[in-house]
C-alpha positions as CSV (number, residue, x, y, z in Angstrom):
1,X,-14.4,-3.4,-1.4
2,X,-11.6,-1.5,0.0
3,X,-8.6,-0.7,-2.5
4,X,-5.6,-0.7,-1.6
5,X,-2.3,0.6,-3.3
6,X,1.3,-1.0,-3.4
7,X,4.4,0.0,-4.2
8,X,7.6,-2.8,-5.0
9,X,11.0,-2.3,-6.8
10,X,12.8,-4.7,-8.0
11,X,15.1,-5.9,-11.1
12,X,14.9,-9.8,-12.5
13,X,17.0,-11.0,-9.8
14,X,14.3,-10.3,-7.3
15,X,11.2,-10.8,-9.4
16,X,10.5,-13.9,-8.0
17,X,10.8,-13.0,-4.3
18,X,8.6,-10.3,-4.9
19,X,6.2,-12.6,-6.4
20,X,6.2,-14.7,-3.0
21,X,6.0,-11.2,-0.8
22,X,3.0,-10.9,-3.0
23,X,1.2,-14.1,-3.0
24,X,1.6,-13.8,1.0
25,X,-0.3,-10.5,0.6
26,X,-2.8,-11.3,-1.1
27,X,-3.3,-14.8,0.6
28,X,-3.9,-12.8,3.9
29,X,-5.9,-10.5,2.9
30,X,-8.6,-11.7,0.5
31,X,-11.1,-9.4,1.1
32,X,-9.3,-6.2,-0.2
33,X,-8.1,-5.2,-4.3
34,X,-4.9,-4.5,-4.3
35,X,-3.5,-2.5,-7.3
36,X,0.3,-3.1,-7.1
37,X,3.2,-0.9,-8.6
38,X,6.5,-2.8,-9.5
39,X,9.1,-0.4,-10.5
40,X,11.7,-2.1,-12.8
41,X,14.8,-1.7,-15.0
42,X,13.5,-3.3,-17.7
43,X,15.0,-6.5,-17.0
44,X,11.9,-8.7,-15.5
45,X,12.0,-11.6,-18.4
46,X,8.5,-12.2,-20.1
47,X,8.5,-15.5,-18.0
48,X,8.2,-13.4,-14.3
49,X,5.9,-11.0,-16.6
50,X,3.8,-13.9,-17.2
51,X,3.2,-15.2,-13.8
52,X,2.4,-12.0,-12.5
53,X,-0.8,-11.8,-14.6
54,X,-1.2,-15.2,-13.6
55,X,-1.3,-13.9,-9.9
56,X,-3.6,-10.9,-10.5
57,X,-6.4,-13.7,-12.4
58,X,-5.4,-16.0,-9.7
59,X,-6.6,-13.6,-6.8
60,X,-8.2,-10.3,-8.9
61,X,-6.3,-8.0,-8.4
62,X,-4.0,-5.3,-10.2
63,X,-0.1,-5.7,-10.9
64,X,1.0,-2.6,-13.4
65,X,4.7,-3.1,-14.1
66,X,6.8,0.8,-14.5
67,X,10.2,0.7,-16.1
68,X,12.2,3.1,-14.3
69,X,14.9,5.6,-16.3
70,X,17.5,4.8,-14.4
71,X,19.5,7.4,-15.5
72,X,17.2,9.3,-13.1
73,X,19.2,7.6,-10.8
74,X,22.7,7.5,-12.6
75,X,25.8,7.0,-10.5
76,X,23.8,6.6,-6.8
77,X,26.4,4.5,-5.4
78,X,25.8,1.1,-4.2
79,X,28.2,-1.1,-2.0
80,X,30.6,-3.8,-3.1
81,X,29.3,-7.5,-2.3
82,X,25.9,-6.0,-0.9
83,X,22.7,-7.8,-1.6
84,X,21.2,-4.5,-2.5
85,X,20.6,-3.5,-6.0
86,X,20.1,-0.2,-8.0
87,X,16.0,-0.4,-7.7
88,X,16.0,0.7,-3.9
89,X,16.7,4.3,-5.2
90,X,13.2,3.6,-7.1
91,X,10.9,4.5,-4.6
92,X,12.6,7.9,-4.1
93,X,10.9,8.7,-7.4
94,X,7.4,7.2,-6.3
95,X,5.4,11.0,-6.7
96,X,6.9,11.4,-10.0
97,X,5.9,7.8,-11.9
98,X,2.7,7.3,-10.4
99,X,-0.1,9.4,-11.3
100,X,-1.0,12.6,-9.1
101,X,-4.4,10.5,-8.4
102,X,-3.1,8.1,-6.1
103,X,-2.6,10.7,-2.6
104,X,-0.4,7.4,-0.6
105,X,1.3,4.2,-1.1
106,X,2.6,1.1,0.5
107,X,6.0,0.4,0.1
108,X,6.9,-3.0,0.7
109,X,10.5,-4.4,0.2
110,X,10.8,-7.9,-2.0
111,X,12.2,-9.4,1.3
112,X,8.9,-9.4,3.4
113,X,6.0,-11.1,3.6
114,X,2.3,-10.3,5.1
115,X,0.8,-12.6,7.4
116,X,-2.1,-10.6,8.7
117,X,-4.4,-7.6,7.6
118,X,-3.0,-4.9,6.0
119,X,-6.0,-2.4,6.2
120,X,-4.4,-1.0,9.3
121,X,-1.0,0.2,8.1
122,X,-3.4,1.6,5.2
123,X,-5.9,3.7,7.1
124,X,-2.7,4.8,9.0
125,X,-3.4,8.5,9.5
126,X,-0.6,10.1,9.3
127,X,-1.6,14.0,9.4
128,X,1.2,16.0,7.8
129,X,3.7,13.9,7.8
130,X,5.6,12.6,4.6
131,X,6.3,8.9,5.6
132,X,5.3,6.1,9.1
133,X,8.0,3.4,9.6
134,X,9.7,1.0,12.4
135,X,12.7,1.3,13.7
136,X,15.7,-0.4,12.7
137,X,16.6,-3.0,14.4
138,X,20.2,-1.6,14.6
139,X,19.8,1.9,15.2
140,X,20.5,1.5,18.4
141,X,24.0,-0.3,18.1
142,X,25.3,1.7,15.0
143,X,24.1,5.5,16.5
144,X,22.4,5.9,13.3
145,X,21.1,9.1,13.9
146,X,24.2,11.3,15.3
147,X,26.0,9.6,12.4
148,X,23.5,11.7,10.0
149,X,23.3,15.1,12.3
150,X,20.3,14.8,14.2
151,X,19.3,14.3,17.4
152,X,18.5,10.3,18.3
153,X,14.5,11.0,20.0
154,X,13.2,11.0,16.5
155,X,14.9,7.5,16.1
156,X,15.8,5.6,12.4
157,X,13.5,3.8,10.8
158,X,13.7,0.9,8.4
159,X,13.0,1.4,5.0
160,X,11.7,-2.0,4.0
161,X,8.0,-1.0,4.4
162,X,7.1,2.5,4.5
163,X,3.5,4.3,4.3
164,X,4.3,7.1,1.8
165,X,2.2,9.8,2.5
166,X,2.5,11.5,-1.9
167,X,0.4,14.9,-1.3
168,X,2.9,15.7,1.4
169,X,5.6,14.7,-1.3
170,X,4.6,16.6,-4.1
171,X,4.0,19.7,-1.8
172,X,7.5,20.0,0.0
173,X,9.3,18.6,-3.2
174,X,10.8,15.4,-1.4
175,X,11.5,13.7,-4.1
176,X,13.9,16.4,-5.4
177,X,15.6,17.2,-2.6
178,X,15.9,13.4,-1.6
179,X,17.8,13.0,-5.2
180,X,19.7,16.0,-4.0
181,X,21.2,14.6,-1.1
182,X,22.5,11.6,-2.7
183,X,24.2,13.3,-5.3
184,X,25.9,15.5,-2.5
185,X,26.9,13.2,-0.6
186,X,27.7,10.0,-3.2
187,X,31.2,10.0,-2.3
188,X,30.4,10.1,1.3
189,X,29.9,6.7,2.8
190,X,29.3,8.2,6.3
191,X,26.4,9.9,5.0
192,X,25.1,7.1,2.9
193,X,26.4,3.9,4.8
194,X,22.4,2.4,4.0
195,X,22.0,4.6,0.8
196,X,18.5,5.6,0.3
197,X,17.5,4.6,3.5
198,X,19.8,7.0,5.3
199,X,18.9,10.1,2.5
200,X,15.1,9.6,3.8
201,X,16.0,9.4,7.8
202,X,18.9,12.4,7.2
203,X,15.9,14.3,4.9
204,X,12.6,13.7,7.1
205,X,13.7,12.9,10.5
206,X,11.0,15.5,11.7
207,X,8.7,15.0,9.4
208,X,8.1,10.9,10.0
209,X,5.5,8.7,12.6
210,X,7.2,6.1,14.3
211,X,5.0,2.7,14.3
212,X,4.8,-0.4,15.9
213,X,7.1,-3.2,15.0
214,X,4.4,-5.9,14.1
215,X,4.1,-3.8,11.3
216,X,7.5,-4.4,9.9
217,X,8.9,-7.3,12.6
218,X,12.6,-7.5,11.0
219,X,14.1,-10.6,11.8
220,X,17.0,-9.3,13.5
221,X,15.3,-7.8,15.8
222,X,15.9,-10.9,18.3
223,X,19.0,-12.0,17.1
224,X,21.3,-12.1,20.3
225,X,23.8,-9.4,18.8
226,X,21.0,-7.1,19.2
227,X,18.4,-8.6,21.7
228,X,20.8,-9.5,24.6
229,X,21.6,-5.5,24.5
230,X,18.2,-4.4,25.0
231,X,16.6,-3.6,28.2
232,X,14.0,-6.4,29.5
233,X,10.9,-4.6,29.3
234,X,11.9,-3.4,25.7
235,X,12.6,-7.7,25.4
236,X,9.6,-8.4,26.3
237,X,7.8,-5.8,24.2
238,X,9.6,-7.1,20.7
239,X,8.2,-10.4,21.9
240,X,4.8,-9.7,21.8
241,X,4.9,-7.8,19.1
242,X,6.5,-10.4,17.2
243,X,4.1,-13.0,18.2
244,X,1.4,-10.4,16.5
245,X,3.5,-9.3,13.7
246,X,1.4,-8.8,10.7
247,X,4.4,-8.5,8.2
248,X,8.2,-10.2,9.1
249,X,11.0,-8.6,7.0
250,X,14.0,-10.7,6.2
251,X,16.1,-7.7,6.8
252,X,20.4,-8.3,6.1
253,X,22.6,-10.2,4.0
254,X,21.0,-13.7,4.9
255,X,17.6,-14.3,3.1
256,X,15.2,-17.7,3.2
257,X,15.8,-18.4,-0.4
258,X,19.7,-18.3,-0.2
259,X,20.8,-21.3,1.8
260,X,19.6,-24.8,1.9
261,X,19.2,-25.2,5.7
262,X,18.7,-21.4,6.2
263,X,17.7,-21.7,10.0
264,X,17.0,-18.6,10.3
265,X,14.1,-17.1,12.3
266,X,10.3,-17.3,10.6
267,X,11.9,-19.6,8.1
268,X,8.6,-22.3,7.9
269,X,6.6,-18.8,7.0
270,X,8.4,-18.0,4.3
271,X,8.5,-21.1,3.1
272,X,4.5,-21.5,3.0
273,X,4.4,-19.0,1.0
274,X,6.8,-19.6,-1.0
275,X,5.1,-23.4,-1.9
276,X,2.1,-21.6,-2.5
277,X,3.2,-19.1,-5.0
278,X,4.1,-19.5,-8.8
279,X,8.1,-19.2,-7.8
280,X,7.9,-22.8,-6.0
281,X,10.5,-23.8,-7.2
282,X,13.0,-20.9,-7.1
283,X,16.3,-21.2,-5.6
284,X,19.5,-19.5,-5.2
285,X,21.6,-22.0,-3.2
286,X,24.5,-20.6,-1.8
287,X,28.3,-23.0,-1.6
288,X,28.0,-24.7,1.7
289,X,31.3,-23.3,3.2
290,X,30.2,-19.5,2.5
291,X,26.7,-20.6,4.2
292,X,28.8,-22.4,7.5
293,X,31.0,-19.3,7.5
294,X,27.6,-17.5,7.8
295,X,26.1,-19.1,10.6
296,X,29.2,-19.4,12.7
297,X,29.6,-15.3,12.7
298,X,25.6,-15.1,13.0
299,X,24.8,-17.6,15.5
300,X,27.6,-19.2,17.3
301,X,30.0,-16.2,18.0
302,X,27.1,-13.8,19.5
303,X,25.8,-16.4,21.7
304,X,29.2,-17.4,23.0
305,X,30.0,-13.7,23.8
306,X,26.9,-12.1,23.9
307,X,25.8,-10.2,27.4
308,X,22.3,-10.8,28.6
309,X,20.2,-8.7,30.5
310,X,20.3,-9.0,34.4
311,X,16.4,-9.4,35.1
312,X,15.9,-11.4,31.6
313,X,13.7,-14.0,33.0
314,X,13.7,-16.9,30.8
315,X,10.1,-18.3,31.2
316,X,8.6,-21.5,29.1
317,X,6.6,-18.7,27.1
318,X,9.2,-16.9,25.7
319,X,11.1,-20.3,25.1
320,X,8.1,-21.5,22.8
321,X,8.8,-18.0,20.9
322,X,12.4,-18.0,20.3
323,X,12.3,-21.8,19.2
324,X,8.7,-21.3,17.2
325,X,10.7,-18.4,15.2
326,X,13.7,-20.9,13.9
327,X,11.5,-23.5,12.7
């Protein structure tokens, strides 16, 4: 049987959704062992620590919890009302917790979940270089690649799931000049506007595969701010490959778990998993104005103003897609 190896960060705030992300992985693909790596601070409660050995009996397979130093990463700066917590600097250190035995990695963020095979993301082979990821969604609106000093062909990728290729790692020391960077440029919030996710880009824009998006299908990517701007072949391309995405990433601010009537796109798949995991019942409802507020500037503003392609041709097909991805 084929073993696989993740990698998840996380604190106790997330504990839960990672514990969904990972009931939907292992639900889809029963016929591999996963051993799983959930970097902490030291504040998952005994209670999350419980129900994951629940979920490794449940399914056989391997969760080792690592609590991270973080004064490893002491002082990384963070922004102000951002849903993203000191543990994303976590998987910057990946080469140095995990043993020099395990030669590459899965990184999957707490905010996805897998709803096909895996096994191809993991026989990725990615030669000599240090990392395969998607695009971001946005890189094409916010320029994120001249904002960082390099030249926008090798494109921005997205940071939620990575294939982390650790010989390449350990040989180039990436891990210490990743740290490196963000301690240069803490202050500079040009440099570091998406924190670690822009040190990796800024770091190994060369030295990165580019992959398809089913394999990490972010949610915005068909939100009208940013689909409307895209050309229609490149339209019709993110709709087929979300139609065979084999993991969706609830990429942003707005997440499945935070609003009662979250309507936001690949909601019932989240929610599947989320009733068949040991977090069923976890909620963090948001106040009904702030989520109103929400989906006026997400929804209702962009499709009032938004400009749509010319030759977008707006076929019963791609209705069914748009209207199966709200449900």
């Amino acid at each position: 049987m084929e073993t696989i190896n993740i990698l998840c960060a996380t604190d106790n705030n997330y504990a839960p959704y990672c514990g969904i992300m990972l009931t939907s992985l292992f639900e889809s693909n029963k016929d591999y062992h996963f051993v799983v790596y959930i970097f902490e601070d030291g504040s998952v409660t005994e209670e999350n620590v419980r129900k994951y050995q629940r979920l490794t009996k449940k399914y056989r397979n391997e969760i080792v919890l690592k609590t991270v130093d973080e004064s490893l990463v002491e002082g990384f700066p963070l922004k102000e009302n951002f849903h993203i917590t000191l543990p994303t600097y976590f998987r910057l250190l990946a080469d140095k917790v995990l043993a020099k035995e395990i030669q590459k990695i899965i990184y999957l963020d707490c905010d996805v979940i897998i709803v096909g095979d895996i096994l191809p993301l993991w026989q990725m082979n990615v030669g000599d270089f240090a990392m395969a990821g998607v695009i971001d969604c946005t890189s094409c609106r916010l320029l994120h690649c001249e904002r960082l000093g390099y030249d926008s062909s090798y494109g921005y990728v997205n940071a939620g799931v990575l294939f982390l290729n650790l010989d390449y790692w350990r040989a180039f020391s990436v891990r210490e000049r990743l740290l490196e960077y963000v301690r240069s440029n803490q202050n500079d919030k040009i440099k570091l506007e998406f924190m670690d996710q822009d040190a990796l880009n800024a770091l190994l824009y060369k030295n990165k595969m580019v992959l398809q998006e089913r394999f990490n299908f972010q949610v915005n990517m068909h939100e009208n701010q940013f689909f409307w701007s895209y050309s229609k072949d490149f339209q019709h391309h993110l709709i087929e490959e979300g139609k065979n995405a084999l993991i969706i990433h609830y990429a942003g601010g707005l997440k499945p778990w935070n609003y009662r009537s979250y309507g936001g796109p690949f909601f019932s798949k989240w929610e599947k998993y989320r009733r068949k995991s040991l977090w069923r019942d976890c909620r963090d409802i948001k106040p009904l104005k702030k989520h109103v507020k929400h989906m006026v500037k997400r929804y209702l503003f962009p499709g009032l103003f938004r400009k749509q392609h010319p030759e977008w041709v707006v076929t019963s097909e791609n209705k069914k897609f748009f209207r199966d991805c709200v449900l």
